[in-house]
C-alpha positions in Angstrom: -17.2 21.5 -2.3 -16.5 22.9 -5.7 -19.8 20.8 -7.5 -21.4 22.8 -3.8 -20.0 26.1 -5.8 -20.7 25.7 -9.0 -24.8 24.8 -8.2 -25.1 27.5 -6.2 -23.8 30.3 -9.3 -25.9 28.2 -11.4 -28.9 28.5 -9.1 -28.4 32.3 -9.0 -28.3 32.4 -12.2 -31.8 30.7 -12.8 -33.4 32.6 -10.1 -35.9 35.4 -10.7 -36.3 36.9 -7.7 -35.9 40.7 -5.9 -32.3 41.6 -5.9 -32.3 41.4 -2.0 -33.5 37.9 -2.2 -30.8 37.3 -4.2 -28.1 38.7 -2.5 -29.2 37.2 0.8 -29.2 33.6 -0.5 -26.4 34.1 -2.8 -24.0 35.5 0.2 -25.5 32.8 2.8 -24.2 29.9 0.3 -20.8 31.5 -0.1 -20.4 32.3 3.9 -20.9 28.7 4.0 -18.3 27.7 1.2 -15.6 29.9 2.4 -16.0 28.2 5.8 -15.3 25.1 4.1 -12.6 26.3 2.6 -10.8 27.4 5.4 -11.1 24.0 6.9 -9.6 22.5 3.7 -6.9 24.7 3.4 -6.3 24.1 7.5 -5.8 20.5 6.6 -3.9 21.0 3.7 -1.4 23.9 5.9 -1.5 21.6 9.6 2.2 22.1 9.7 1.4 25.3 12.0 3.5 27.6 9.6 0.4 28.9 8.0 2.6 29.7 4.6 2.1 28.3 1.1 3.8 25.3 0.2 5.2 26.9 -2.4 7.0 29.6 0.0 7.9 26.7 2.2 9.9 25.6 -0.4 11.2 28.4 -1.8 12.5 28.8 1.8 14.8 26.3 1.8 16.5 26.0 -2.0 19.2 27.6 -3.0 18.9 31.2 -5.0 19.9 32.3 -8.0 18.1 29.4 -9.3 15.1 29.3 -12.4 13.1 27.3 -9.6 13.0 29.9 -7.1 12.3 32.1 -9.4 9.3 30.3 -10.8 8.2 29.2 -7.0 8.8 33.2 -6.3 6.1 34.1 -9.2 3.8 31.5 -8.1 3.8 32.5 -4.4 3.1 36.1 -5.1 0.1 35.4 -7.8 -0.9 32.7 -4.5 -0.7 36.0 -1.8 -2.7 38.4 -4.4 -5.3 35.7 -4.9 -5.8 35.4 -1.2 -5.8 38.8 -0.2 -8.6 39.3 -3.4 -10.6 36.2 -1.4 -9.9 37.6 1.5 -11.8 40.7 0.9 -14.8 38.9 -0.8 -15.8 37.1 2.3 -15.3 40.5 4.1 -17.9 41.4 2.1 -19.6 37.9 2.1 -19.9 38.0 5.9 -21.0 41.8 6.4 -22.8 42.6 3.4 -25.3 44.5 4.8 -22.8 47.0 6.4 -21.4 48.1 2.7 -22.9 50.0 -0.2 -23.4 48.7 -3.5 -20.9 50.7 -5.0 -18.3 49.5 -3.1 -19.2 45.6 -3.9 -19.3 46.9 -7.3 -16.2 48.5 -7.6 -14.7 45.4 -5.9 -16.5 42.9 -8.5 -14.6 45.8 -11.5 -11.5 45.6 -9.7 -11.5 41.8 -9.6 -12.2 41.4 -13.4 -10.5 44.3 -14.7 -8.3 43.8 -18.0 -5.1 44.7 -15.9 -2.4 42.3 -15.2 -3.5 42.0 -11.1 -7.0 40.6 -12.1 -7.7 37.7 -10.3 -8.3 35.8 -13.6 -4.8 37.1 -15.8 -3.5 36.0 -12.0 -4.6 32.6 -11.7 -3.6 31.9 -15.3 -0.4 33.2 -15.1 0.1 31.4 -12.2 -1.3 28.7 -14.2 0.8 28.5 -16.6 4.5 28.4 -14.6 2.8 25.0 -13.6 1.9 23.5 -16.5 4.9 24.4 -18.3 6.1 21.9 -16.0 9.5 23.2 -15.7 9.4 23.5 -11.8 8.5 20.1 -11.5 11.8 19.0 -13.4 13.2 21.1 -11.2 11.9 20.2 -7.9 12.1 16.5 -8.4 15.8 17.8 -8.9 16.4 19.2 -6.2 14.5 16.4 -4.1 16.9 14.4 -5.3 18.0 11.4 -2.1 21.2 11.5 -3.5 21.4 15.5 -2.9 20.5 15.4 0.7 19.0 19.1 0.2 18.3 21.3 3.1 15.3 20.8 1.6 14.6 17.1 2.3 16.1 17.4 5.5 13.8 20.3 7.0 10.8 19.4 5.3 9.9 15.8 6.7 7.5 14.6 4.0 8.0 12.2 0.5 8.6 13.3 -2.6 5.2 12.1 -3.2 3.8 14.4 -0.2 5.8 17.6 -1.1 4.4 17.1 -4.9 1.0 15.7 -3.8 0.4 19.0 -1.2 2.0 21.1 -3.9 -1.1 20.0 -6.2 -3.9 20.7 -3.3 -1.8 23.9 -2.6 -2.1 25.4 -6.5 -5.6 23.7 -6.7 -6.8 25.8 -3.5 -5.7 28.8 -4.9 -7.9 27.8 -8.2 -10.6 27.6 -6.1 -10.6 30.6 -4.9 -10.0 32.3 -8.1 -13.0 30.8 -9.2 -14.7 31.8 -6.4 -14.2 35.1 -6.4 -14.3 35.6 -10.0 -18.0 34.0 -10.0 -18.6 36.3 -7.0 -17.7 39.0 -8.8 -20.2 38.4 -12.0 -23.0 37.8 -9.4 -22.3 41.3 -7.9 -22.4 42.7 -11.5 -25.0 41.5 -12.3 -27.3 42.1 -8.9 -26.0 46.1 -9.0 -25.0 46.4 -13.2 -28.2 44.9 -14.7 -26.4 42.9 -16.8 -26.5 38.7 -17.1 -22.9 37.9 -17.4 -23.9 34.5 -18.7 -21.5 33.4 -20.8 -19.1 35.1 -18.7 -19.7 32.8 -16.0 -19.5 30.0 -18.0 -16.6 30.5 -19.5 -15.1 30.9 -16.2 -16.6 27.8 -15.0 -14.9 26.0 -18.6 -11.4 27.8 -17.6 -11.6 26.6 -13.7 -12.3 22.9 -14.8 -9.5 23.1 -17.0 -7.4 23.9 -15.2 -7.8 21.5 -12.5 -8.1 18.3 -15.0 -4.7 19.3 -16.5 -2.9 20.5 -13.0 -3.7 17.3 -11.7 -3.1 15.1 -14.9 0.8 16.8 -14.7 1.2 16.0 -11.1 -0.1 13.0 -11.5 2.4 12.1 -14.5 5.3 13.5 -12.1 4.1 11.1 -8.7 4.4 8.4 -10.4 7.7 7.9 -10.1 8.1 10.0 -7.4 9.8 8.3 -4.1 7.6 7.2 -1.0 10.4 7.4 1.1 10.8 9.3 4.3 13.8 9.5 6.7 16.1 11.8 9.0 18.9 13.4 8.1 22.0 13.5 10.7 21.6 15.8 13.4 23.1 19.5 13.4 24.9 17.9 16.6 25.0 14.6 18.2 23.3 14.2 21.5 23.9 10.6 23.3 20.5 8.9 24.3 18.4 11.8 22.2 19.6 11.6 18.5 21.4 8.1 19.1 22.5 5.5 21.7 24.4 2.3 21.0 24.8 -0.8 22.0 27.4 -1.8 25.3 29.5 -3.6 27.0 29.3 -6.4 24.0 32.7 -6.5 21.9 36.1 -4.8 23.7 39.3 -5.2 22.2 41.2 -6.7 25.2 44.7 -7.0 26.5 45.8 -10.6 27.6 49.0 -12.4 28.2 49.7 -16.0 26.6 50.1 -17.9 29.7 46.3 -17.2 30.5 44.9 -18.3 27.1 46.2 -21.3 27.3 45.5 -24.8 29.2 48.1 -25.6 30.7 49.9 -22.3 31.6 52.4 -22.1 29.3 53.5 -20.0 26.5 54.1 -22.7 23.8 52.1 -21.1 21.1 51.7 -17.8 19.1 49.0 -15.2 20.0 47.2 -15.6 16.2 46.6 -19.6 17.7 43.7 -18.1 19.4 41.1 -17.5 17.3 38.3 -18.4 19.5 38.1 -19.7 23.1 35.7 -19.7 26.0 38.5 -20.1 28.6 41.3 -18.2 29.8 42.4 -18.1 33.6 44.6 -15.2 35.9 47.6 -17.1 36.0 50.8 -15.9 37.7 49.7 -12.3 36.2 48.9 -8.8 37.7 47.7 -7.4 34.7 45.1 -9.9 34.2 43.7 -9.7 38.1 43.7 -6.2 37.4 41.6 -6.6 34.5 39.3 -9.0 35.4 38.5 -6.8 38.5 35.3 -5.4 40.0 36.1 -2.5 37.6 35.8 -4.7 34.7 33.6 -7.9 34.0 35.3 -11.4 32.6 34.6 -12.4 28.7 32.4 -15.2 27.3 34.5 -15.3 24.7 38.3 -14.5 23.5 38.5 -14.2 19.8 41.1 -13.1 16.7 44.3 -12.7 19.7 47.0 -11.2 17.6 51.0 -10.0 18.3 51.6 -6.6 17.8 54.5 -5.9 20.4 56.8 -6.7 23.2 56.0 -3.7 25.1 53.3 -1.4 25.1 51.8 1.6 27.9 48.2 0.6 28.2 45.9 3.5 29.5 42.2 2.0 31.5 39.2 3.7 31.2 37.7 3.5 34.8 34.9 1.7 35.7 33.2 -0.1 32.3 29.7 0.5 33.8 30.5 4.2 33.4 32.8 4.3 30.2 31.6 1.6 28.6 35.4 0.7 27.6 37.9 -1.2 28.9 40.8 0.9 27.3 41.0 4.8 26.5 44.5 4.1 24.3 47.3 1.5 23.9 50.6 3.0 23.0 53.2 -0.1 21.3 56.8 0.2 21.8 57.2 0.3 17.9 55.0 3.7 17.6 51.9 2.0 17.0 49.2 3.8 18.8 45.4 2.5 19.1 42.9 4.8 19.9 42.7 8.5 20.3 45.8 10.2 21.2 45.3 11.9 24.5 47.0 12.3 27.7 46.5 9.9 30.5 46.5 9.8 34.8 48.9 7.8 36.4 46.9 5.7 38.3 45.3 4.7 35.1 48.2 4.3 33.4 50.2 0.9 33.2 53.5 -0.5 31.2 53.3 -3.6 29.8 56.6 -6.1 28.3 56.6 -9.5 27.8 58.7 -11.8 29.8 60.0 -15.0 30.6 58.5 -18.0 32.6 60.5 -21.0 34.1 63.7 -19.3 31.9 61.9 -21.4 29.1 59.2 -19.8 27.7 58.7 -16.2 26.5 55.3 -14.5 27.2 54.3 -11.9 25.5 50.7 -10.0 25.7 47.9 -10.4 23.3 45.6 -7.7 21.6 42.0 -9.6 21.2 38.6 -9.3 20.9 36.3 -9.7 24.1 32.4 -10.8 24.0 31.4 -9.2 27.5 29.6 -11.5 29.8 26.3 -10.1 29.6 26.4 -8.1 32.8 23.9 -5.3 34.8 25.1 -2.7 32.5 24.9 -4.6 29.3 22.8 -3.3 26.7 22.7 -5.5 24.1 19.1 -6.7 23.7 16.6 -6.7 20.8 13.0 -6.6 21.4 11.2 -9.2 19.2 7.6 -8.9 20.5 4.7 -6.9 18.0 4.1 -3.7 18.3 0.5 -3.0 16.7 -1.9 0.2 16.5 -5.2 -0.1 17.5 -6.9 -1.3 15.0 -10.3 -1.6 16.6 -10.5 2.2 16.7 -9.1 2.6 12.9 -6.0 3.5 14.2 -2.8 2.5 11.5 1.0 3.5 12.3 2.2 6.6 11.0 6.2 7.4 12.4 8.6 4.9 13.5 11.8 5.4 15.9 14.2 3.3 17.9 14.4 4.1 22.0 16.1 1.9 24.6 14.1 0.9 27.5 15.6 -1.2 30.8 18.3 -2.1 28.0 16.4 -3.5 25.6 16.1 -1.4 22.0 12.4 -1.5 21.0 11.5 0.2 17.6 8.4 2.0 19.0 5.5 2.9 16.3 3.3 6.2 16.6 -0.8 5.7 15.4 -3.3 7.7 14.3 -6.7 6.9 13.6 -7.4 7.0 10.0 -10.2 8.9 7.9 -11.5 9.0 4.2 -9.3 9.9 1.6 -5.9 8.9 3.1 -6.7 11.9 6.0 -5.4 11.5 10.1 -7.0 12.7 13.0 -4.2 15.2 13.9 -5.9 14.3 17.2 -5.5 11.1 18.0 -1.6 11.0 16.9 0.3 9.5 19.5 3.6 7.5 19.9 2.4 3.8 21.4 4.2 3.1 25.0 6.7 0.2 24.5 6.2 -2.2 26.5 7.9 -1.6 29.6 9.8 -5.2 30.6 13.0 -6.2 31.7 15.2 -9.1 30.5 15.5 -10.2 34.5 12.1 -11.0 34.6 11.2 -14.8 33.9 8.3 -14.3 32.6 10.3 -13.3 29.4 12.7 -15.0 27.8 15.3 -15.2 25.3 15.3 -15.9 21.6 11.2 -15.4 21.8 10.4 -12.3 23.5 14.2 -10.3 23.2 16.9 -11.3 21.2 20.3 -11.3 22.6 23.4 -10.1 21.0 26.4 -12.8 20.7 29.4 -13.2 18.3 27.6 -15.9 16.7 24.3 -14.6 16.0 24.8 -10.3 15.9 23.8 -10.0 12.6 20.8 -7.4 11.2 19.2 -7.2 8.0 18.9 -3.6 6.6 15.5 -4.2 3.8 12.0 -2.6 3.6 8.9 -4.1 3.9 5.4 -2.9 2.1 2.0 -3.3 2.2 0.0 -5.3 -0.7 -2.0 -3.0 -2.7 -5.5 -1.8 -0.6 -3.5 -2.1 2.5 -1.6 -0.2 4.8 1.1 -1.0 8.2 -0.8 -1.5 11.0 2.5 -3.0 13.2 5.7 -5.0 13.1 8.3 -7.2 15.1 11.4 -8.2 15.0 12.1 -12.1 14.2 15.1 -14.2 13.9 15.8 -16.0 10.8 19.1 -18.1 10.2 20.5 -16.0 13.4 19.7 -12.8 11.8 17.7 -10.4 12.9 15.1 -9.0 10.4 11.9 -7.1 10.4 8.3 -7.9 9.4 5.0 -5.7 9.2 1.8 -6.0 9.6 -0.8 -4.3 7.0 -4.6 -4.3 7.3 -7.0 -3.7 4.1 -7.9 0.2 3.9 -10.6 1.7 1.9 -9.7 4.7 0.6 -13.5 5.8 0.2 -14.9 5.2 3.6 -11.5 5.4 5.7 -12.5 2.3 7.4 -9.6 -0.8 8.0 -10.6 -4.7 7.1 -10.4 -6.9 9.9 -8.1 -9.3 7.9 -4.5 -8.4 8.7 -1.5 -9.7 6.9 2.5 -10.1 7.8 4.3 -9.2 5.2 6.5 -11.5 4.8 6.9 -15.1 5.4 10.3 -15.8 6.5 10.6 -18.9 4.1 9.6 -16.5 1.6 12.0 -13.7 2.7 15.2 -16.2 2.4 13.7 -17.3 -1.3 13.5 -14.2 -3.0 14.4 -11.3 -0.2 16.9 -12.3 2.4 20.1 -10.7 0.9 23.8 -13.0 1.3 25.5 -9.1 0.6 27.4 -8.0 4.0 27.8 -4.3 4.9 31.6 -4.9 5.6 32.8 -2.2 9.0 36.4 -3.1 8.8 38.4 -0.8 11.0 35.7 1.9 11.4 35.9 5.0 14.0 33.1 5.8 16.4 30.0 7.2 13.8 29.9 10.1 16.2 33.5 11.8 15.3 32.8 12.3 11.7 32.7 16.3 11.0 30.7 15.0 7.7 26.9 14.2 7.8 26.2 10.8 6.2 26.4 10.5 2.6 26.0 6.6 2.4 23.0 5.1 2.7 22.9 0.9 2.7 19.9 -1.5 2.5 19.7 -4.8 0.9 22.2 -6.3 3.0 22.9 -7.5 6.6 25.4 -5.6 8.8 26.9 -7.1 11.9 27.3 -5.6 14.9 31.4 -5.2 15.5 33.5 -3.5 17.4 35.4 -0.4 16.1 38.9 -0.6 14.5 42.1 -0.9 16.9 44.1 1.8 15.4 40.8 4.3 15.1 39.6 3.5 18.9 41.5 0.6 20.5 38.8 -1.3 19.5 36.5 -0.2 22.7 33.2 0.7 21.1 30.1 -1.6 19.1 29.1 -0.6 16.1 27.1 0.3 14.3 24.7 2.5 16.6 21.3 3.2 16.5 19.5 6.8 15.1 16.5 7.3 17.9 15.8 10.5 15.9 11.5 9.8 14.9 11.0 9.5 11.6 7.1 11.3 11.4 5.7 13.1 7.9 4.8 16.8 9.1 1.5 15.9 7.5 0.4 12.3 9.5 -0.2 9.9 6.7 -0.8 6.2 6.8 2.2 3.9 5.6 2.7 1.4 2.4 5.6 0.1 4.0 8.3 0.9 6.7 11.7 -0.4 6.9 15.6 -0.1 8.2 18.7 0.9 6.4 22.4 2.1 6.9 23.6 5.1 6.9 27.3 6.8 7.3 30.1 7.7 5.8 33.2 5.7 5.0 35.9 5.3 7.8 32.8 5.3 10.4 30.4 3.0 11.7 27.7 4.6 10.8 23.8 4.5 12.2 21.2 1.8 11.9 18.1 4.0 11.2 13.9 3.7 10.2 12.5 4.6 7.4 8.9 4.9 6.1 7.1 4.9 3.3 3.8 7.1 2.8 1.2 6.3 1.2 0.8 6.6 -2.7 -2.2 8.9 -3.4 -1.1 8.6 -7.4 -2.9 5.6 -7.7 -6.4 7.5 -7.0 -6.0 10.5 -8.8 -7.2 8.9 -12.1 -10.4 9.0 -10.0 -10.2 12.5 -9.1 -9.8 13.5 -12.8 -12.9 11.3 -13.8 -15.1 13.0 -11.3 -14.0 16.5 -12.5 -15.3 15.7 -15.8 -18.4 15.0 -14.4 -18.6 17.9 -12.6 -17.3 20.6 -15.4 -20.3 19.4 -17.4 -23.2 20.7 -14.8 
């Protein structure tokens, strides 16, 4: 668009004909060009805030601060600029309806020697860029570590933020230059004069400008992070910003005499470390427990002694509560879970005692793996989830949702065009697929995966695209009973925005263990329930596997499975295609914390070298 500008000055220039020739041809191609340029600077501002970037992120930084400041300066020069342009395709569109005088005290006004000329303007604003300062800055305040209101608000990569900062100042060069060169045309179709060398000059400074504007970005992106993902919710809402896994791990209350074959209470509660058996025998408590408000285990494992007596208060009906227990209360002041009151009917006293005068019974505190029952929720999906590739489409936003029980990590699409754009329209979140783990047709281990003690744990790594290529889907597989994720990627040409037909999973599982699959556990010894922390999460994990566990006795009697899942979506405000997607951790200590996606937009560095080449090329017409 700007070689588009830069012929048609040149053409006026060379052209000999009537003055109202002139004008008519010169104000046609610039009604044109600042058509185009509202379409660029609609794709560049689709965030529906129609503000600079600059002001966006003045918005949310900290004041008293030299990069406000500097953003401040640069988004007021940015407002003149436009309001200067503004006024010249007033003029562009209706220039019939003004006198000469008036588009020839608006060409003086715009290259006057006074500080609001649009040149001095654009210069100045220039310079706060180059300088380079505000970048330092930025990248600061950017920071992961920092968790800026910034970063949280925004949704888009360091790479984004800097990489629309660049288009953002480069716009506004533009339309310097175009109203600048507008406003030597106009002096010299009303002021007889050829402003020749004027006009080139500006064309020099314009080109100049954007070599070295992008050159400095360019420098900065480099090492600029890809990375995209939500912050923690203002508040926690169950099923909207999270859900979690039930009815999987309980701690659980049993006597001695049940846990053991032949009824009798010869041995020590830590002798149980993992059984499939236990039986009702001789035992209210344990008919109570195991009864239609309650489901039986699959498993009894780590039974330990922690007193002789002990008030035990149920939660109700599991199917509802999702616990067995709301708190224990031991006779030596030990208290598990939270300390609140408790209804009688709910409310039972626990000793141990004696059997055949012989043997002393006391209860056990243990860990339950739930039969998986109606209301258990403790399924993985493992089948692909791909974009439509025949229609160009490539994922662009990934979150977790929970359908008939089953946790999918659902992908959104969008078809992809030249130049790393998306068709805004065709952005949409793909339906999961809609199954349920009754159904034969689907079965275990191939099309979900099913939590169990033995195999609950998940690997917390990111996945990328080879070079030319960008995510196009992903599944969940099992590896060495760990659940882990792989990606697909499909070739992309930058140039024609069309995808290869060749698609790639990225990566081989053999290959993952080799050089990938980490042996580092994410340890959640005696965590509370992620949702009670009055902190936001300030610990982020990945390159390790985390197993799902139940919460600490002491912290929450044990009751809930951790850690849970973030469904908040993780989209860029700006849809971009994806060199790699990924899950991590993320809490703070004493919690359990939130398995959540991340994604990783595409790298535009790597084709600005080309973009710098071609201006060259074009600053010499």
């Amino acid at each position: 668009m700007t070689k588009a500008v830069t012929e048609t000055f040149n053409g006026v220039k060379r052209f000999d004909h009537s003055v109202d020739f002139t004008r008519e041809r010169l104000f046609s191609n610039l009604n044109n060009i600042t058509r185009q340029m509202g379409e660029i600077k609609m794709r560049i501002d689709n965030t529906g805030k129609h503000e600079s970037i600059a002001n966006r992120i003045l918005g949310n930084i900290p004041s008293v601060d030299k990069l406000e400041l500097t953003l401040h300066y640069i988004n007021t020069q940015q407002i003149y600029i436009n309001i200067y342009y503004r006024e010249m395709d007033r003029y562009v569109k209706n220039f019939h309806d003004y006198e000469s005088s008036t588009l020839l005290n608006f060409a003086n006004r715009v290259l006057s020697d006074m500080c609001n000329s649009v040149p001095y303007m654009m210069e100045s604003m220039y310079q706060q860029v180059v300088k380079q300062d505000i970048l330092r800055l930025l990248l600061k305040r950017l920071d992961r570590t920092t968790i800026s209101d910034y970063f949280c608000e925004e949704n888009q990569s360091v790479v984004q933020i800097l990489h629309n900062f660049m288009n953002d100042i480069l716009v506004t060069n533009v339309e310097s230059y175009i109203v600048t060169q507008t406003a030597y045309m106009m002096q010299k179709l009303y002021n007889n004069g050829s402003y020749q060398k004027e006009s080139e000059d500006t064309n020099q400074a314009f080109w100049t400008r954007n070599k070295k504007i992008v050159s400095i970005m360019k420098t900065y992106m480099v090492n600029a992070s890809l990375e995209l993902w939500r912050c923690d919710p203002k508040k926690h809402e169950k099923d909207v910003t999270y859900f979690e896994i039930t009815n999987f791990l309980h701690g659980i209350i049993l006597n001695q005499i049940n846990l053991e074959p032949k009824a009798k209470c010869t041995n020590t509660c830590d002798a149980f470390t993992y059984t499939t058996k236990y039986q009702c025998h001789n035992d209210k408590w344990c008919k109570e427990e195991i009864s239609k408000e309650q489901t039986t285990c699959a498993k009894i494992i780590n039974c330990q002694y922690i007193d002789s007596s002990m008030e035990v208060c149920r939660s109700g009906n599991m199917s509802e509560t999702n616990r067995r227990y709301d708190y224990v209360k031991f006779g030596n002041g030990i208290h598990y879970g939270e300390r609140k009151s408790c209804s009688k009917p709910r409310s039972t006293h626990l000793e141990t005692y004696r059997y055949w005068l012989f043997f002393k019974c006391t209860y056990c505190y243990c860990v339950c793996e739930e039969r998986p029952s109606v209301f258990s929720e403790i399924y993985i999906n493992m089948r692909k989830v791909i974009s439509n590739i025949t229609d160009n489409k490539v994922v662009t936003g990934l979150r977790f949702v929970k359908i008939h029980r089953v946790v999918h990590l659902q992908i959104q699409e969008g078809r992809v065009l030249p130049h790393g754009q998306i068709d805004l329209d065709s952005v949409q979140w793909v339906p999961v697929e809609d199954y349920n783990v009754t159904d034969s047709a689907y079965r275990d281990g191939k099309d979900y995966y099913t939590l169990k003690w033995e195999q609950r744990e998940f690997d917390l790594d990111d996945m990328f695209a080879d070079e030319g290529s960008v995510v196009t889907g992903g599944a969940f597989k099992k590896f060495h009973n760990r659940l882990h994720f792989k990606v697909l990627t499909s070739p992309y040409n930058f140039i024609t925005g069309s995808l290869g037909n060749k698609s790639t999973v990225q990566s081989d599982p053999a290959l993952l263990y080799k050089h990938k699959f980490s042996n580092k556990e994410l340890k959640l010894d005696g965590v509370d329930v992620p949702i009670r922390s009055k902190v936001h999460s300030t610990e982020f994990t990945t390159k390790k596997y985390v197993k799902f566990t139940n919460t600490g006795y002491e912290e929450d009697a044990g009751q809930t499975t951790v850690p849970f899942f973030d469904a908040q979506p993780v989209e860029s405000a700006i849809p971009v295609p994806l060199s790699g997607v990924g899950v991590f951790h993320k809490g703070i200590s004493g919690f359990g914390g939130f398995i959540a996606p991340r994604i990783f937009t595409y790298n535009f560095t790597k084709h600005l070298e080309e973009v710098i080449n071609q201006m060259s090329k074009n600053d010499k017409l």
